[in-house]
Steps between C-alpha positions, in 0.01 A plus 500: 500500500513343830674820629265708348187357651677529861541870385123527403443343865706723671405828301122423341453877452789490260352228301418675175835708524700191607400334194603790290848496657546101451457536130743742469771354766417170273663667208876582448577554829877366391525852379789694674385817494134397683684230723810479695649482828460660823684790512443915496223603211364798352166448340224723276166504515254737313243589687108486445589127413164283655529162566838309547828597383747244476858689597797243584532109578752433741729166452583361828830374620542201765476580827230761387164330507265765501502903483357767755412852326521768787411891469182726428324341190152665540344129511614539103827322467534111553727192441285224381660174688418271256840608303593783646413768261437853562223661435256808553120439525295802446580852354755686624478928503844687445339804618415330846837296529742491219773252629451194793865425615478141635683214665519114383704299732556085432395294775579079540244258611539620820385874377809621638663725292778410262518734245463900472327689568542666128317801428229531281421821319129526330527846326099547358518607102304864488223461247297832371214465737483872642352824340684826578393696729477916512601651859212705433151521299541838462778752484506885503773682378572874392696613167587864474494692172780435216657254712747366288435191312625140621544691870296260775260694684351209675556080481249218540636160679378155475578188608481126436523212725724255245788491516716765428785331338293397213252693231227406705577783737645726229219765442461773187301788565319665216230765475162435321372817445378819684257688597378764334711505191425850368817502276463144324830413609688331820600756750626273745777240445635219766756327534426121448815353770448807774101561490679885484221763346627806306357744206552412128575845289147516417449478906741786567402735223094424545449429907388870634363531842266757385285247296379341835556174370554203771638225260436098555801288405393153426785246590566174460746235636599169339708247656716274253667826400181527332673343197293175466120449479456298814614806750279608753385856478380787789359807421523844716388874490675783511367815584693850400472841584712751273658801702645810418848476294801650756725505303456863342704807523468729716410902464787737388704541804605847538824600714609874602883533415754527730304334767635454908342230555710193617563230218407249363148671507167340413357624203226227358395158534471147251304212565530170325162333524690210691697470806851426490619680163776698476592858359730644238569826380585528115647731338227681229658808358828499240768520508495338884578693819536387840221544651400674847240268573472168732226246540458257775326177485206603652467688194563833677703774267716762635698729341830488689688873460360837453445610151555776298284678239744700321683177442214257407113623511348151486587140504284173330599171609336134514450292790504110451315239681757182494413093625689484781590100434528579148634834442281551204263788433164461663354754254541792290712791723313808623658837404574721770494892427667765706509853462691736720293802594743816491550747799693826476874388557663681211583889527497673155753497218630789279503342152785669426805654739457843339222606291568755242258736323514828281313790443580819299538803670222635344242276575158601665346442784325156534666355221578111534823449586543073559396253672678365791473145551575261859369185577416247781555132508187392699136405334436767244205634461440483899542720765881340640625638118297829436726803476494871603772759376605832612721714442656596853868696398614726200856614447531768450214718581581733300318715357254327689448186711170281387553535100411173399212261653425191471152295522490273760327246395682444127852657562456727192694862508398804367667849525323708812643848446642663173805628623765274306806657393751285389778792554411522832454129561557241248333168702344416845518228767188391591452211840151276451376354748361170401256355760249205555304402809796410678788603358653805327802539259694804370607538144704759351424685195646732237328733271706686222428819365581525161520750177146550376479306151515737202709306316390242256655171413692566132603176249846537322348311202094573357545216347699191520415339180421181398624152597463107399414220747483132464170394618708250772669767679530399850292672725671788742761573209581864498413607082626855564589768761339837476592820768302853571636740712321758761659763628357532819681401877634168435425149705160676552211400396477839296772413285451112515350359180280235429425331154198366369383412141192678427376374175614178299480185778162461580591176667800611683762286269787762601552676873779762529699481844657826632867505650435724790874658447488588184150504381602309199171226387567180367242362235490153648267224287211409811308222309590266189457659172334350220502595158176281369295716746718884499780538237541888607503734825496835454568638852440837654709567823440781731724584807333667841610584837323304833475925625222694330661777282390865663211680402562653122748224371408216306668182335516584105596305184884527624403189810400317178729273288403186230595185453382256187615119546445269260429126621620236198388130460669237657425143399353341799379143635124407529368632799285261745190672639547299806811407568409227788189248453375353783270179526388315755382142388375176664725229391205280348458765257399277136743559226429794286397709816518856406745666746554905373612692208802695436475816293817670370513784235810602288563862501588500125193296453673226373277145524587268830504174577466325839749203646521330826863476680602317785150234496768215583187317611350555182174542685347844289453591108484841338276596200805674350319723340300689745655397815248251659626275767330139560592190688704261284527200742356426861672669798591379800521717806711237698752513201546900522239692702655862255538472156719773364527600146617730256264649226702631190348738245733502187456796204464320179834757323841398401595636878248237647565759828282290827337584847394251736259478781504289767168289548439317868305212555408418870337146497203505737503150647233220486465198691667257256782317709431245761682471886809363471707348722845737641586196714418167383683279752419467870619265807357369805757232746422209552322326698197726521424691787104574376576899594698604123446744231644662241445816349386454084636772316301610215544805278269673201693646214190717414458832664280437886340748679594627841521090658501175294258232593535126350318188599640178505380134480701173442425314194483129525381241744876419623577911571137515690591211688823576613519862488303817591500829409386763734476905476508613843439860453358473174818652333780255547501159463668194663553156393445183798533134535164376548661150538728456759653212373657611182805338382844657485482589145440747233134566381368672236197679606235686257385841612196682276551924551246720413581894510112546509568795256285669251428222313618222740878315378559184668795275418614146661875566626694178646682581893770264568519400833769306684455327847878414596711494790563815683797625696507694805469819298151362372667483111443206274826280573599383173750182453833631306567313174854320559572518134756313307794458789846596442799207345598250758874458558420176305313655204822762481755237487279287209505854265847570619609117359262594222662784371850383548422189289343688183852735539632172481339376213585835280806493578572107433331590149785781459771270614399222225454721227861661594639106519302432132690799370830431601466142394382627120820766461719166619370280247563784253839564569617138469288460134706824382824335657419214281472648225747695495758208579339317161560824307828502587608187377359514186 
């Protein structure tokens, strides 16, 4: 006390505080860890603290009478005399100073210095004293039409003046709501670690520049990760204008053929809504072809070699818009189409090397005499492929030259003069010249003269009689030959015959084909008989010439000949109206869901009944009666997206004859499955750096549209204290330490998914994470397992001795059974010796 009242007179502004610190000096001060002696210390102090805080008594040591504290202490930090205790009087602010690095030194009665000095390290304890802070009150940003969901078009920042190596500085950003919200439904996410902006799919699909709409984003800030009810919160605006989507394709690009241009050659233009995407081509049309197109990464397409109509008129291809960090699709690709305009590059073609025609000597003038055909290979129906013909050489002129002309805009040929005498000369060769606007051709031609036809085609047989088919006759079976004759030139077309069945086969069941060297007709079957619907054809054939018959003559009852066939019954299996079902189906489908009904008919008209084959899954039923397919058992897209099986219609005869149809299911897919894990174990080395990631990869077994989207959040207060979980682009996302001073050890660490589908599926998947040692390579070093070690030499030699003393042991048994053995046969011999000796003197 006496001490302490020097104190008061030496310090009376202290006097309250003073007092304070001599009641708590007063008790346990024997305590190592809040006494000790003079040497280097590290000490703690939370900040915001009023008042005193007692911090460390220093015991001293002879020659040490007294202590000296030395350094910047803001007029805070103090050694109270009376004991030598250290102590802080007043609050102390980590955000103005967070660590006083000071000097003690020992000092004898003399105050020279005897001990130290020893450093003395104050670090101030950050407390959650400081709201976060927006860079800005307002932000504007712009968002262009269908920009794809989860994409960042602008970011909002904040900061907080705690420290950063604690939750007090961690910040979540979230947004409230916006404004207007014409759809009743978020169009604007954000991502709560970055403050990054982006569309949701309601954003992309609704947001349209043409509404005029400038949209208000209300966000919000927490500090504390904004995980506990005591974070501070901040609260920003920010202000969107929607622009015109760039990302479109562009007109049809049309390209002349052949072109001199120098290549590559710009054609068209893409524009990703964003700088610094990159370009694809992709390949549209099947099967794939290389393609003669480029594009650059300013999105500029060329087509890079000339190209040629005749060989491909028109090309469609897509155009993809790529992440350049991320090599994923930014969007869906634009289709690029190409057509190749023609010009005239192709002279005209004879369709045939020589083109033959006839005419009969005594034809008249301006009869028809054929058509003669050539062609182009450029655009039809355009200007490059129209043709003109004419005739420009006869051979011979004789009797006259110009006997034939031809029209010049069809290539048709009719007889000029009628001066044709086949005595005098029997055929003419005639040069067409074929021409279009730039080219011409020449073609040759041949024109005949023939006997006029007076003669008419005569059959050997009026009738050929009756015949019998089965009803399954394969179709293009010849059922009989028949044969006229004609009496006129032959391998003309005056004495050339041609059949055809006048009356009898209304529906053209039988066609008769001509062999050109003999005239002879086969009667070929043409389509399936059937003896339920005609049992018998009664046929009436008459054979013609291609030439007309001269002036007077006339085909007669001898170009006519019959023929009767009779179809009979073959016994046949049901027939299936339909002989493929199907049925498209979404895999929730309740049992008893009506899929289709199959419909056969037997021919006979025999009863049916229906079976399924093949339903391994035994997912479907049949009502066997009329064919009726239901559900039997719930389906499962994920199992088997195709369902496959056979329908079998049975007659109800002793035959039991069968058909079967094939029914196929395609499962339509609902959201039913939750994200799963495809990796579930991740590493980071150890010791953190505070800069790692890891990639999560998550997967959907249902069916996703053109880009998955998930979102993630830990589950737990451990996970949300130690981890975080951030989607950086709104697609993928990474795991992070958000505690740098993790063990080295395996955690378990619970991750909720949710696909966001249609309706939502969410699902709580565990990622294993390992912090471990890492070699050079940056891979997890893992300690080898020595495993049970290999038999010393001393271990050997103790089985070896072992082993030889159980062989020892057997065979000590053998030798004393041997010895026993011996011994017994001994003692037997000498009894019978005895005997024998008493025997013998009786």
């Amino acid at each position: 006390m006496e001490v302490l009242t020097k104190m008061l007179k030496i310090y009376p502004h202290h006097f309250g505080c003073l007092l304070i610190l001599h009641l708590v000096i007063c008790q346990g001060t024997d305590d190592p860890h809040i006494s000790g002696p003079l040497e280097d210390k590290t000490f703690s102090v939370q900040e915001g603290r009023t008042g005193i805080t007692y911090i460390f008594r220093f015991t001293l040591q002879p020659p040490t009478v007294k202590l000296r504290l030395t350094g910047v202490t803001d007029g805070k930090i103090y050694i109270y005399p009376g004991d030598w205790s250290l102590y802080v009087n007043g609050s102390l602010d980590w955000e103005t100073k967070n660590v006083y690095n000071l000097q003690v030194e020992g000092l004898d009665e003399n105050g020279q210095r005897v001990k130290g000095p020893y450093s003395i390290t104050i670090n101030v304890i950050d407390v959650n004293d400081n709201p976060p802070q927006f860079s800005q009150r307002e932000y504007f940003a712009a968002v262009r039409q269908n920009s794809r969901p989860g994409k960042p078009f602008t970011y909002v920042t904040a900061t907080d003046r705690d420290d950063p190596t604690t939750p007090h500085a961690q910040l979540s950003y979230s947004i409230s709501k916006h404004f207007p919200d014409p759809y009743q439904t978020m169009l604007f996410q954000i991502n709560n670690v970055t403050g990054a902006i982006s569309t949701t799919a309601a954003g992309a699909k609704y947001l349209n520049p043409a509404d005029g709409i400038n949209y208000t984003i209300a966000v919000r800030v927490k500090d504390m990760a904004g995980q506990s009810e005591n974070s501070f919160p901040s609260d920003a605006d920010v202000i969107v204008t929607v622009l015109e989507n760039l990302w479109k394709s562009p007109p049809l690009v049309k390209l002349k053929e052949n072109s001199t241009e120098p290549h590559p050659m710009r054609i068209t233009q893409v524009q990703w809504n964003d700088p610094g995407a990159k370009y694809e081509i992709r390949q549209k049309e099947t099967p794939p072809t290389k393609l003669p197109f480029m594009v650059a990464q300013n999105g500029t397409v060329y087509v890079t070699e000339p190209l040629d109509r005749e060989v491909k008129d028109a090309y469609s291809f897509y155009v993809v818009a790529k992440d350049k960090d991320e090599d994923i699709s930014l969007s869906y690709p634009l289709t690029i189409n190409v057509t190749v305009e023609d010009i005239n590059d192709n002279p005209p073609v004879c369709d045939k090397a020589l083109t033959v025609f006839e005419v009969q000597d005594n034809e008249p003038v301006g009869n028809f005499i054929g058509t003669f055909h050539a062609s182009d290979r450029d655009q039809e129906n355009t200007l490059n492929s129209r043709l003109s013909y004419d005739i420009v050489d006869q051979s011979p002129k004789v009797p006259l030259d110009k006997m034939f002309r031809i029209e010049r805009g069809t290539g048709t040929v009719n007889l000029l003069a009628s001066a044709l005498n086949k005595e005098l000369v029997s055929n003419y060769s005639l040069t067409v010249e074929v021409t279009d606007s730039v080219f011409k051709t020449l073609c040759n031609v041949r024109i005949n003269v023939i006997d006029t036809n007076d003669q008419i085609p005569i059959f050997e047989k009026l009738d050929y009689g009756s015949m019998t088919l089965p009803e399954n006759i394969p179709l293009g079976t010849v059922i009989r030959r028949i044969q006229a004759t004609d009496a006129d030139e032959p391998f003309t077309g005056s004495s050339q015959i041609e059949y055809k069945i006048n009356k009898g086969d209304p529906n053209n069941t039988f066609m008769i084909v001509t062999d050109l060297k003999t005239n002879r007709g086969d009667v070929t079957i043409n389509k399936a008989l059937d003896f339920e619907t005609t049992d018998v054809y009664n046929l009436t054939i008459q054979a013609t010439n291609p030439e007309p018959l001269v002036t007077g003559v006339q085909y007669n009852s001898s170009s006519v000949t019959y023929l009767r066939v009779i179809v009979t019954n073959v016994e046949e299996a049901p027939v299936f109206l339909k002989t493929t079902h199907t049925v498209d189906i979404p895999e929730n489908a309740t049992v008893g869901t009506f899929l289709t009904t199959a419909t056969a008919f037997d021919p006979e008209g025999d009863s049916i009944r229906y079976a399924l084959k093949s339903d391994a899954r035994k997912w479907l039923q049949i009502d066997p009666l009329n064919g009726t397919i239901y559900t039997a058992a719930p389906l499962d897209r994920e199992t088997q997206q195709t369902y496959m099986v056979q329908i079998v219609a049975t007659e109800q005869t002793k035959a039991s004859r069968s058909s079967t149809a094939q029914l196929r299911l395609n499962l339509k897919d609902v959201n039913d499955n939750p994200p799963r894990l495809d990796k579930n174990a991740v590493f980071f080395c150890h010791p953190l750096q505070g800069n790692e990631k890891k990639k999560i990869e998550v997967s959907d077994p249902d069916e996703r549209s053109y880009v998955q989207r998930f979102t993630y959040s830990l589950v737990g207060a451990d996970a949300i204290q130690n981890w975080n979980v951030s989607k950086p682009d709104g697609l993928l996302a990474y795991i992070s330490p958000r505690n740098m001073k993790l063990e080295e050890k395996d955690y378990d660490v619970p991750l909720k998914i949710n696909d966001n589908g249609r309706p939502p599926m969410e699902g709580v998947v565990t990622l294993k994470v390992r912090l471990c040692k890492c070699t050079e390579e940056n891979r997890c070093f893992l300690a080898i397992d020595d495993g049970p070690s290999l038999p010393t030499v001393g271990m050997a030699i103790g089985i070896l001795a072992g082993v030889l003393l159980i062989i020892g042991i057997i065979l000590g048994v053998v030798f004393l059974n041997l010895k026993r053995k011996k011994e017994y046969e001994l003692k037997a011999q000498t009894a019978n010796a005895a005997a024998y000796r008493k025997s013998s003197k009786q």
